[in-house]
BASE-995093 format. One line per field, with one value per residue (C-alpha): residue number from 1; x, y, z. Coordinates in steps of 0.5 Angstrom, whole numbers. Example, Ala and Ser with C-alpha at 12.3 -4.5 7.8 and 13.67 -1.06 7.14 Angstrom:
seq = (1_2)
px = (25_27)
py = (-9_-2)
pz = (16_14)
//
This chain:
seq = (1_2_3_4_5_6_7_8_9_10_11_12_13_14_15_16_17_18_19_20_21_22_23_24_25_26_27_28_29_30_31_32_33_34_35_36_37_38_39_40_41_42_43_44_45_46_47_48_49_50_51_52_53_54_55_56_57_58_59_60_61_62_63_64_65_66_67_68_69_70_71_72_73_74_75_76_77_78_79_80_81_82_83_84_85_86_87_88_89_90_91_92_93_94_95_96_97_98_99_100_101_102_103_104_105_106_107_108_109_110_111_112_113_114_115_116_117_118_119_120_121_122_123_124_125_126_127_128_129_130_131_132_133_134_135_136_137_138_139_140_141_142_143_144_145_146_147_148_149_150_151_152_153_154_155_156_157_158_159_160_161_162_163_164_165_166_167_168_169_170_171_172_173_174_175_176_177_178_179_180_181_182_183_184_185_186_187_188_189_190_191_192_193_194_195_196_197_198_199_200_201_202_203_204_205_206_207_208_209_210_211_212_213_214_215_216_217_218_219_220_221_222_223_224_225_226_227_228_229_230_231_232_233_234_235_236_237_238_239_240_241_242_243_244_245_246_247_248_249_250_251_252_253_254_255_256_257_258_259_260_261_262_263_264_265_266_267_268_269_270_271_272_273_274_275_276_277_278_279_280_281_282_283_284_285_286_287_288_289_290_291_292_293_294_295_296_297_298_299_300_301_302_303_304_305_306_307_308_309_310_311_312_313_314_315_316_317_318_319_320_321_322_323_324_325_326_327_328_329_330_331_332_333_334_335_336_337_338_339_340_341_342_343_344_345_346_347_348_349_350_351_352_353_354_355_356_357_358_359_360_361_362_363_364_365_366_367_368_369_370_371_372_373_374_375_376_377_378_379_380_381_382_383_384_385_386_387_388_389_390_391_392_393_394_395_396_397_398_399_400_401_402_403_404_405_406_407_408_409_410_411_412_413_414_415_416_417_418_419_420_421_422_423_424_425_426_427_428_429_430_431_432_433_434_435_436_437_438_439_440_441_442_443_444_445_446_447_448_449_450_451_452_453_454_455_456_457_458_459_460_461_462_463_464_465_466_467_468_469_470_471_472_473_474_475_476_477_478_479_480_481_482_483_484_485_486_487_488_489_490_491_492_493_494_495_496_497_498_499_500_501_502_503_504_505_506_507_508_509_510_511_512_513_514_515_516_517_518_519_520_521_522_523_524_525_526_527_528_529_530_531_532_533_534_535_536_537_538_539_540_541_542_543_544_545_546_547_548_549_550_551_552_553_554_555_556_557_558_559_560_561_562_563_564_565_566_567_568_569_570_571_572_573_574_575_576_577_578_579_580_581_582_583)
px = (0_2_2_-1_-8_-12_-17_-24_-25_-28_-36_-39_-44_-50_-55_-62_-64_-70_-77_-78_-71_-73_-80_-76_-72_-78_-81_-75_-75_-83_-82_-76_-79_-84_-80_-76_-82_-85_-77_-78_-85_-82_-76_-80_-85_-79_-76_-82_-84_-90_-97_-102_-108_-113_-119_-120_-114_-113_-111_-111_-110_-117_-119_-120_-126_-127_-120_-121_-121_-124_-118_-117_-111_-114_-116_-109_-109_-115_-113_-105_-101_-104_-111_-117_-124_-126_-127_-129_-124_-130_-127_-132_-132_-131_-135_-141_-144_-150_-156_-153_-154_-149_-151_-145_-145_-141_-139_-135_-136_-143_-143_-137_-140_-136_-136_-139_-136_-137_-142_-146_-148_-154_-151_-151_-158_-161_-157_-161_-167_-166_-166_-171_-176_-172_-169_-170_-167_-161_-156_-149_-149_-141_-140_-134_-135_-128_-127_-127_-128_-132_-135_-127_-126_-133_-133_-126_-129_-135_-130_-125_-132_-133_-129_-134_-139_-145_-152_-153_-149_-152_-149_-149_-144_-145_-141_-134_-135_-132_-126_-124_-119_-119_-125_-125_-123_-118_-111_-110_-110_-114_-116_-120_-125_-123_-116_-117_-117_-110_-109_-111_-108_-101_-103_-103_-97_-91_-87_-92_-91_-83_-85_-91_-86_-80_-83_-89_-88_-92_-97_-104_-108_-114_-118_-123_-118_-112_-116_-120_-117_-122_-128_-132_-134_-141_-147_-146_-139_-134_-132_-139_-141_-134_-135_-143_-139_-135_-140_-145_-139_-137_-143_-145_-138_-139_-146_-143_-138_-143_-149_-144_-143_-150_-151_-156_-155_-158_-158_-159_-159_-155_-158_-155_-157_-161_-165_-158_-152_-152_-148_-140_-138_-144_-140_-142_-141_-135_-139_-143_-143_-141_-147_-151_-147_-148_-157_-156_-152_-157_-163_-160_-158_-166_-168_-164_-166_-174_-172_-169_-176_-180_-183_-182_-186_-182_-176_-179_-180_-172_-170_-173_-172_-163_-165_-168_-161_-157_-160_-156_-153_-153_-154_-160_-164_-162_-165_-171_-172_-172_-177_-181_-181_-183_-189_-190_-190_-187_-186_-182_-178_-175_-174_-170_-167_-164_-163_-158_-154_-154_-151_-146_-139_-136_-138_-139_-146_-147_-151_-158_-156_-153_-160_-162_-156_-156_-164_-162_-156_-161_-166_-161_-160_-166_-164_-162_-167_-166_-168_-169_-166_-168_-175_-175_-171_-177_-181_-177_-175_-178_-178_-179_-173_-168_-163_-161_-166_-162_-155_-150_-147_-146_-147_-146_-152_-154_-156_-163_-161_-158_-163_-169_-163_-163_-171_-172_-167_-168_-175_-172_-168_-173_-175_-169_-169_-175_-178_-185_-184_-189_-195_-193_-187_-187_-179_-178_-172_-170_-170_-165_-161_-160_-159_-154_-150_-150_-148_-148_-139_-141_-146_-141_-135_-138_-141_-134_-131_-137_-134_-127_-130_-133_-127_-123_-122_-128_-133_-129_-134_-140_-145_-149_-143_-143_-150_-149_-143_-147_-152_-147_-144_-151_-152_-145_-147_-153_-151_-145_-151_-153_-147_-146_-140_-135_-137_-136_-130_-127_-130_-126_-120_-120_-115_-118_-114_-118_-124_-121_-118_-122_-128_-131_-125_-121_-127_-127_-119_-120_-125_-121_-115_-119_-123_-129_-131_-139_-138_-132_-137_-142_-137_-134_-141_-143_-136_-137_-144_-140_-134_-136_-130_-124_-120_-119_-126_-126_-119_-122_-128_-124_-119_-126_-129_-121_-122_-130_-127_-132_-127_-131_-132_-125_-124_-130_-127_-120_-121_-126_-121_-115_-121_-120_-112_-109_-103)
py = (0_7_12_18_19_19_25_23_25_32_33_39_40_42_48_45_49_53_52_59_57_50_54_59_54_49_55_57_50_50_56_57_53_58_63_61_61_67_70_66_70_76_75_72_78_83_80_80_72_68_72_74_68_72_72_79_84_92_94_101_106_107_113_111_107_100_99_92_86_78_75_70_67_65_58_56_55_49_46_47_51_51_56_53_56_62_65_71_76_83_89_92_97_96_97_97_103_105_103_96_90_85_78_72_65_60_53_49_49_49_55_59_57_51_50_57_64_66_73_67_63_63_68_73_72_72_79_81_78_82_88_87_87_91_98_102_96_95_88_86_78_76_68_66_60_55_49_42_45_42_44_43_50_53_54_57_62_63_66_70_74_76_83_83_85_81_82_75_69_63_55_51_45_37_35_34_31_25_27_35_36_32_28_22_18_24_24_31_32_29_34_33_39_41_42_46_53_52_48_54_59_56_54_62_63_65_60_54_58_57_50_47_51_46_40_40_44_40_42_42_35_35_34_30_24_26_28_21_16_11_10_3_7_2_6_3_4_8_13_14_15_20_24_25_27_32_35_36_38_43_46_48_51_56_58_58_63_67_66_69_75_76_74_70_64_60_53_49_42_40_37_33_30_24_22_23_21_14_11_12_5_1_-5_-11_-12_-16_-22_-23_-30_-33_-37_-29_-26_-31_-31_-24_-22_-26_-21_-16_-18_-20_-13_-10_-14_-13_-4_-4_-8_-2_-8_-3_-8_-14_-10_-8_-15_-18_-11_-13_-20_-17_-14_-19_-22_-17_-11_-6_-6_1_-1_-4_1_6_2_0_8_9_3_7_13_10_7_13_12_17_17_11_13_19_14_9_14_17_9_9_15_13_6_9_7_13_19_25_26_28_22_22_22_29_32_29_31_38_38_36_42_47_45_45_52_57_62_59_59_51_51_45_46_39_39_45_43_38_43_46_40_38_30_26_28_34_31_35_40_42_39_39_32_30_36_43_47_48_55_54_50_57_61_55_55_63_63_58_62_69_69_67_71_77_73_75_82_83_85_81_78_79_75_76_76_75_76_71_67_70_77_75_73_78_83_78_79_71_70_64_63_62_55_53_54_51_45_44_43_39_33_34_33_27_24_24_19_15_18_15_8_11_8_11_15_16_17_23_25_26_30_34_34_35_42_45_44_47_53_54_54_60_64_69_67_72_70_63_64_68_62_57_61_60_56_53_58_63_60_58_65_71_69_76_79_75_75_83_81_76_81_87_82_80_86_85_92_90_84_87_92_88_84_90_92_84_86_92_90_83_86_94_93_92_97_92_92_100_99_94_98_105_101_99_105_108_102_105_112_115_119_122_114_112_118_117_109_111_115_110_105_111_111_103_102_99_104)
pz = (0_-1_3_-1_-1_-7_-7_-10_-17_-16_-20_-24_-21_-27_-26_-28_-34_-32_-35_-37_-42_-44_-47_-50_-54_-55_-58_-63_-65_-67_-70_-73_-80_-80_-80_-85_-89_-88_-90_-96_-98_-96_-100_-106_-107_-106_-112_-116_-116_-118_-118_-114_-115_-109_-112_-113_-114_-116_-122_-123_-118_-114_-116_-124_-127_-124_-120_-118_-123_-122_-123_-128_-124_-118_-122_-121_-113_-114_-121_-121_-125_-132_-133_-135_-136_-130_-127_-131_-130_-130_-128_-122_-116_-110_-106_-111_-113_-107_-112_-115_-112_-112_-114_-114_-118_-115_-118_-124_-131_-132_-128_-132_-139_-141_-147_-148_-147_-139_-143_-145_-139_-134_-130_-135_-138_-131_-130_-136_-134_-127_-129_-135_-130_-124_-128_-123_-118_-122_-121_-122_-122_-122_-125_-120_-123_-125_-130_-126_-117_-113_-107_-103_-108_-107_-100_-101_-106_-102_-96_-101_-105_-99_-101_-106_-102_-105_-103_-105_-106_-111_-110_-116_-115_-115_-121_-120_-112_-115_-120_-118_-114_-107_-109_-107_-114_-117_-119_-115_-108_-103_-98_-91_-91_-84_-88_-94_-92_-89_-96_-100_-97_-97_-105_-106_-103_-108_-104_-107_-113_-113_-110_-115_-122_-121_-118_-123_-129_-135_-139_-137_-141_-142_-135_-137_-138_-132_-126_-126_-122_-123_-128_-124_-118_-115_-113_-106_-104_-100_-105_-106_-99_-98_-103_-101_-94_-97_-101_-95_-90_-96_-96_-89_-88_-95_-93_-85_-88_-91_-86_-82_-86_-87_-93_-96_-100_-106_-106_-112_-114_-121_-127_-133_-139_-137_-144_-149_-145_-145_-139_-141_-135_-135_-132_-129_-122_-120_-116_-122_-124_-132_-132_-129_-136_-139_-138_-138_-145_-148_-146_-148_-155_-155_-153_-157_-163_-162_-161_-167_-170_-166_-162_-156_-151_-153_-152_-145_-143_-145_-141_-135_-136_-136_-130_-126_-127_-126_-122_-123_-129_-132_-139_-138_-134_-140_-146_-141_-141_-148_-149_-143_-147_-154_-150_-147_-140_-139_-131_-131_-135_-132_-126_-130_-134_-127_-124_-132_-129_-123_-125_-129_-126_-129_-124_-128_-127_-120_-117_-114_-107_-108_-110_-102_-99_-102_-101_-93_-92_-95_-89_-84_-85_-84_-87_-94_-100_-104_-112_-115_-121_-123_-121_-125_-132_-132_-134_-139_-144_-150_-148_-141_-138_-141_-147_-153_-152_-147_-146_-151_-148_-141_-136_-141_-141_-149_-149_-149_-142_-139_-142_-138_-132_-131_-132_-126_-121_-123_-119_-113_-113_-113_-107_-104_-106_-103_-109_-113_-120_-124_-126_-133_-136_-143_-146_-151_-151_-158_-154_-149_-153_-156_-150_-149_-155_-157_-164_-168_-169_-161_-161_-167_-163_-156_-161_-163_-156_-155_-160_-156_-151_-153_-156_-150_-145_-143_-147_-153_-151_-149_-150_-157_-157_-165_-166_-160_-165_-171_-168_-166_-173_-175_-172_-173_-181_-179_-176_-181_-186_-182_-184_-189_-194_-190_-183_-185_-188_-182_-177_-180_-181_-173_-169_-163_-158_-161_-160_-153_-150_-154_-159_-161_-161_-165_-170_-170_-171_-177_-181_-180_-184_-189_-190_-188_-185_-184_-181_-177_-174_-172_-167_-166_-162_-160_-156_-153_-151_-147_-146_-143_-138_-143_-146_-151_-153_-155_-158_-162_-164_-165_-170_-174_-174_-176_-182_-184_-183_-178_-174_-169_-166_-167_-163_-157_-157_-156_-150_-147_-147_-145_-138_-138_-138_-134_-130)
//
């Protein structure tokens, strides 16, 4: 042993953190992200990067005509990085002029136009009608519809037109649940409804932007064969019942938002082409048995065989016959329909026109759960007035259920369905105002049609996006697809027919891009090369009468007028558009 003594190791004694410091360093953590974040905005918009996609944005300094614009941009935050249809960009105050009524339309493609231009939708007509029989009332009605979103987007549209102040808000939206972004059968993103404010708004950000640009820079294909994931959804299955959730929950948040702000809503069912689109899946069910295809392959031949003998009642036997076999085949409740209409009985037909629909496994069409549902969510708020609208086109078709007459093919209204569409809404909307229709009201449709501005080169264009549509995708093996293509061929041949030599021959000079993006305008265009001064005048007014809000519309008409040599016009029209520039 040693005689020297070893000394304990000496200890460091530590001080505990205190609480008060571990918070601070937790909260730097949890926020650092944030912040970062935020800088990036910051320095993103500092240098000028990305766009503005709100919904409504300033144009010009506040003290010139009509500062704020609809933003044409504000698609991009529900569909991506391309544009599509809507909204339309109308140039407006803010507020409103004291002795204007505001009224908002909200919803997909059917409420921007699509295959239309957005001046020739029911919303248009039903401002027209307003103020026909209310001059001394007069009303602004502004179409907020978007191509492809569902009902995820429109209640973030109701909170964003809020600084529109409406007087009153119309909610037409049911169609795209399945397919629009975050339904529950869409290529796009899903979103639960309690998450997609917080979605929207980081989607607006110029930090998404720079984020969504690198990442997804692609060119945009058609919607109808991208977004879909699936085109077999079974009436009775989950996805039905999620995206009937959706639907529901979506709509109370939106007419919350807006009960919240005191203003009144317009809730509509949505209506489709029951009689002339056939099923565009009529699969059969995957539990049916060989012998079941087998039994009821052979009914349907039969059917088919005795419909084109005209033996309508035989058919009607063999069609019930396939249906017995296998009950929720769409096919079959289809031809049933169209055997029931021969035979007049009209009633059911209506109903197995709709069991067809909802049969179909691709979900286009907005099923008959969403007219219940969307019946339900108007009950459950006092305050909100429902519109039926497909009780109501039932009174407007020319056939047992609307087809042709009133749809151009699966969902888009037919200008003879705006004009029907803006009839059933616009005295309900009265009714809001606290203002009487009147017992009698006889305007024809060929006069609104002309208040509107509608011209022929307007149904050719919107029949030939028509047979786009029908050639892409799932509508490539619908069911009497070639006999609805032929009827579309049909009325284009006859509209063309309807032409003047140099109309005709200005419309066919046209790209799709400028039917697209500006029709009127790149008609006047068009005239002006070829020298068509009468006919570059005439749309040169249609323009100004659709458009009175760009500065391109008297720009265009003071070139006209320089072209017809009336000075003092082209002088009137370049100063209205001087006004209108944007600074």
């Amino acid at each position: 042993m040693t005689n020297q003594e070893t000394e304990p190791a000496a200890t460091t004694k530590r001080t505990p953190r205190s609480r008060s410091r571990k918070w601070i360093f937790r909260v730097i953590v949890i926020a650092f992200p944030f912040l970062l974040i935020g800088l990036s905005e910051v320095v993103l918009r500092s240098i000028g990067y990305g766009t503005d996609l709100s919904l409504v944005i300033q144009l010009t300094d506040l003290d010139r005509d009509l500062p704020w614009q609809i933003n044409p941009r504000a698609d991009r935050v529900y569909v991506g990085i391309g544009d599509v249809m809507g909204p339309q960009p109308r140039r407006i105050d803010i507020p409103p002029l004291q002795e204007i009524d505001r009224v908002v339309v909200i919803g997909g493609s059917t409420v921007i136009g699509f295959p239309y231009a957005p001046e020739v939708a029911f919303p248009k007509y039903l401002e027209v009608l307003l103020n026909d029989v209310s001059p001394d009332r007069p009303v602004e009605v502004l179409n907020l519809g978007i191509t492809s979103i569902n009902s995820f987007a429109v209640a973030d549209l109701v909170q964003q037109s809020l600084q529109l102040n409406p007087d009153l808000i119309i909610l037409h939206t049911g169609h795209n649940e399945f397919y629009g972004p975050g339904g529950p059968a869409s290529t796009a993103q899903q979103i639960p409804p309690s998450f997609a404010p917080s979605f929207y708004s980081w989607r607006r950000t110029r930090l998404s932007q720079l984020l969504t640009f690198t990442s997804k820079q692609q060119a945009q294909d058609d919607l109808l064969s991208v977004l879909p994931a699936t085109f077999q959804i079974p009436l009775e299955s989950e996805m039905v019942a999620q995206a009937t959730g959706n639907l529901v929950s979506n709509l109370d948040a939106a007419i919350t938002t807006a009960s919240n702000a005191g203003v009144p809503v317009i809730l509509t069912t949505v209506a489709c082409n029951l009689r002339d689109q056939g099923p565009l899946n009529a699969f059969l069910p995957h539990d049916t048995t060989e012998m079941e295809q087998n039994d009821w392959a052979m009914a349907m031949r039969d059917a088919e065989i005795a419909m084109l003998d005209d033996d309508y009642e035989l058919a009607q036997e063999k069609l019930n016959a396939a249906i017995e076999i296998i009950p929720e085949q769409a096919l079959s409740h289809y031809r049933l329909a169209q055997c029931l209409e021969r035979l007049d009985d009209l009633n059911s037909a209506l109903k197995e026109f709709e069991l067809a629909r909802d049969y179909d496994g691709c979900r286009f069409r907005a099923p008959s759960q969403f007219t219940l549902a969307i019946q339900e969510v108007a009950a459950s708020h006092p305050s909100v007035q429902f519109i039926d609208v497909v009780d109501g086109l039932n009174d407007h078709t020319e056939f047992s259920v609307p087809g042709f007459d009133l749809f151009l093919e699966h969902v888009h209204y037919n200008q003879k369905g705006h004009v029907a569409l803006a009839r059933i809404l616009a005295p309900a909307v009265q009714n809001v105002r606290e203002l009487a229709w009147p017992s009698e009201y006889d305007i024809t449709d060929e006069e609104l049609v002309d208040q509107v501005g509608l011209v022929t080169e307007d149904e050719l264009a919107a029949l030939s996006f028509s047979i786009h549509v029908l050639e892409s995708g799932p509508f490539q093996n619908t069911v009497d697809h070639q006999r609805h293509t032929q009827f579309l061929v049909n009325e284009i041949l006859s509209k063309l027919d309807q032409l003047s030599p140099s109309r005709r021959e200005c419309f066919e000079s046209l790209n799709t891009d400028f039917m697209t993006n500006s029709l009127i305008a790149s008609l006047v265009k068009e005239h002006l090369r070829l020298g068509n001064l009468e006919d570059a005048h005439e749309m040169a007014q249609v323009l100004l009468k659709r458009k009175p809000w760009e500065a391109e519309s008297y720009q265009l008409a003071a070139q006209v007028a320089e072209a017809r040599s009336d000075s003092q016009a082209a002088e009137a029209f370049n100063a209205r558009a001087s006004e209108l520039a944007v600074r």
